[in-house]
N, C-alpha and C positions, 0 to 999 in steps of 0.2 A: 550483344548487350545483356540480351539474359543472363548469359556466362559468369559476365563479369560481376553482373548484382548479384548472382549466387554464393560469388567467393566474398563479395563484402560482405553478406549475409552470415556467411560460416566465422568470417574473420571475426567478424562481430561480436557472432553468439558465444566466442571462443573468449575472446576479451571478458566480455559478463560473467561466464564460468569460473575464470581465472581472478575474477577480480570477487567474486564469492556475494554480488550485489547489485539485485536489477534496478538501478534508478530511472525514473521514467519521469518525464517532464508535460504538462498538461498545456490547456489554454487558458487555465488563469492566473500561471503562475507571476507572482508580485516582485515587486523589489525587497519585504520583507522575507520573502524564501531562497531569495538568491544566496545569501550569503551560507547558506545550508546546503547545499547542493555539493557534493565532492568534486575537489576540483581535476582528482586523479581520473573520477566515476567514466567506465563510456555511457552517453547517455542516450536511450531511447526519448526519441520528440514524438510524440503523439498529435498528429493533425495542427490547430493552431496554436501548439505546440511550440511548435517549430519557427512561428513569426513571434513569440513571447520571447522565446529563449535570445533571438538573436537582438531583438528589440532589446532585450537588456545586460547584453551586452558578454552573452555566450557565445566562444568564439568558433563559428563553423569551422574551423581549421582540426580542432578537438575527434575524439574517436566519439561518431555520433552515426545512431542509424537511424531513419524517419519513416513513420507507418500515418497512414489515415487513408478515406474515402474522400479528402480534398473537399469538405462543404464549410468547414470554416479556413481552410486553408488555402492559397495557391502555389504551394508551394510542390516541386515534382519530385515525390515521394518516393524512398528507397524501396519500399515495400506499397502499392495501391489498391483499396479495398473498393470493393463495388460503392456506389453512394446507393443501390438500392438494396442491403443487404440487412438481416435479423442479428446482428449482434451490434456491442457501442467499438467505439477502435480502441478502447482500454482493454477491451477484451480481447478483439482481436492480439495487441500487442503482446498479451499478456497468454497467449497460447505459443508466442515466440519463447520467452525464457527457458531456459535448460531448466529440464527437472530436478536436477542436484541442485540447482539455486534453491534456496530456503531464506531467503531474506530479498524485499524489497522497500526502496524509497519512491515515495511519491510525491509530487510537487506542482500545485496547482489543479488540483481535483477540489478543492475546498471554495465553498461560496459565492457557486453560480447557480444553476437552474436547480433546485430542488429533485426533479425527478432525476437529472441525471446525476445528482452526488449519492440519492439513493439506490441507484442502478451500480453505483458507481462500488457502494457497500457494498452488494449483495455479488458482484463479478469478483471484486477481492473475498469476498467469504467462501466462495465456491471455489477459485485458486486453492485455498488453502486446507480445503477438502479434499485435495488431487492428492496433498504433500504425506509421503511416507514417514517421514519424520519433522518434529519439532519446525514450525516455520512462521515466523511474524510478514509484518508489513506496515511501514509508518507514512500515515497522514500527514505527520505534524511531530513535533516535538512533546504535546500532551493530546495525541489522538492516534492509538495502533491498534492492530487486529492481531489477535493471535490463534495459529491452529489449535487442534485437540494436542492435551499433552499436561505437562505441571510446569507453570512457569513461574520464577523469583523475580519481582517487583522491586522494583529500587526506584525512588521520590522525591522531590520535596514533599512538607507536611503540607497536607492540604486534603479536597474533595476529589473524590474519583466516584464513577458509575462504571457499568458493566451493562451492556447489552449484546444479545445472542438474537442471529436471524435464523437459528436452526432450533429445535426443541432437543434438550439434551440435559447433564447432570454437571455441577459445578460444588466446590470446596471453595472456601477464602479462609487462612490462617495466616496470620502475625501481629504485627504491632497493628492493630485497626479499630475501630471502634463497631463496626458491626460482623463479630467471625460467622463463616459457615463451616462447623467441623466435621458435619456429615454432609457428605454428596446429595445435595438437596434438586431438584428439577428447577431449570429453567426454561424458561418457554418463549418465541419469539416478540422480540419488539414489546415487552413485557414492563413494570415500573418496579418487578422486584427487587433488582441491582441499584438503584437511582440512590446516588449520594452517600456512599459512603464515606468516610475519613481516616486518611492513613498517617501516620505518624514517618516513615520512612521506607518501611519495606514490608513484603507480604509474601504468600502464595497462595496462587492459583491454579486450581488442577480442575480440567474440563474437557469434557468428552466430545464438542463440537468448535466450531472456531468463535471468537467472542472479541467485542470491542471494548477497548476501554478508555473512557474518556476523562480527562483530568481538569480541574477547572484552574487554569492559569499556573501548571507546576509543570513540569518535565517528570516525562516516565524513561526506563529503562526494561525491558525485560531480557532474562537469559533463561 
């Protein structure tokens, strides 16, 4: 049995690598994220995950692997974590992805327990501290993380903020109504960044990983 869940395991991570994007599925995900989810993606389920996805109508037949501690799930997971262990299974899962992956989607981590959507930041911020190169991760369609690096912003017009759980240095240059065109200090969980407005597109160049959140627009970064 070992054996066999080793080779789905490889088969898996091979798929992810090949497909250049770890999508990972949560326990809250809704009917309004379903339709967002790629339908080619293999997907990692994460604990009750796994009863979300199929409850709406994700079809287990798909190239899917399943990680969790089984405390909101009963489902018999591809991968099983202690239920008495120091890390969340986002995390766990998220020590599976191929280090060449530089891009993740996420679904169903949004607007549940507060501590855990804030654990929840801080495991993807710290992911993103591993990365050798350039590497995002999306919440949301107006909520992503981005590594250290210079990234080009494309928008709707509308409000964006910026928060950093690291202490580190950050630019904003373009069409925006508040520029930073010297590498100015940001500092954790801070109100510096709060609200600015973009006209379309921007950059941002920063030294640690940063969130940025939009209020009712779609973001892009490259």
């Amino acid at each position: 049995m070992m054996t066999i869940m080793s080779e789905k395991k490889t088969k898996f991570l091979k798929e992810v690598l090949d497909y250049g994007c770890a999508v990972l599925v949560g326990p809250l995900l809704g009917k309004n994220e379903l339709s967002s989810i790629p339908t080619d993606a293999p997907l990692f389920l994460i604990d009750g995950g796994v009863e979300a996805a199929f409850k709406l109508g994700i079809s287990p037949s798909r190239s899917i692997f399943t990680v969790g501690d089984g405390d909101s799930s009963d489902f018999d997971h591809d991968l099983k974590f202690e239920v008495d262990k120091d890390f969340s299974d986002l995390k766990g899962c998220l020590d599976l992805v191929p280090h060449e992956v530089n891009k993740i989607k996420l679904f169903g981590f949004l607007d549940g327990r507060k501590d855990h959507e804030l654990i929840n930041f801080g495991e993807i911020s710290q992911f993103l501290k591993t990365k050798k190169s350039k590497s995002k991760a999306y919440f949301s369609k107006n909520l992503m993380a981005l590594s250290s690096g210079i990234w080009k912003i494309t928008s709707d017009k509308g409000v964006f903020s910026l928060m950093s759980l690291e202490r580190g240095t950050i630019s904003i240059t373009g069409n925006i109504k508040y520029p930073v065109n010297s590498p100015k200090l940001i500092t954790p969980l801070s109100s510096q960044y709060l609200s600015n407005f973009t006209e379309g597109e921007f950059t941002i160049s920063v030294t640690e990983p940063i969130y940025l959140f939009a209020d009712g627009i779609s973001l892009r970064a490259e």
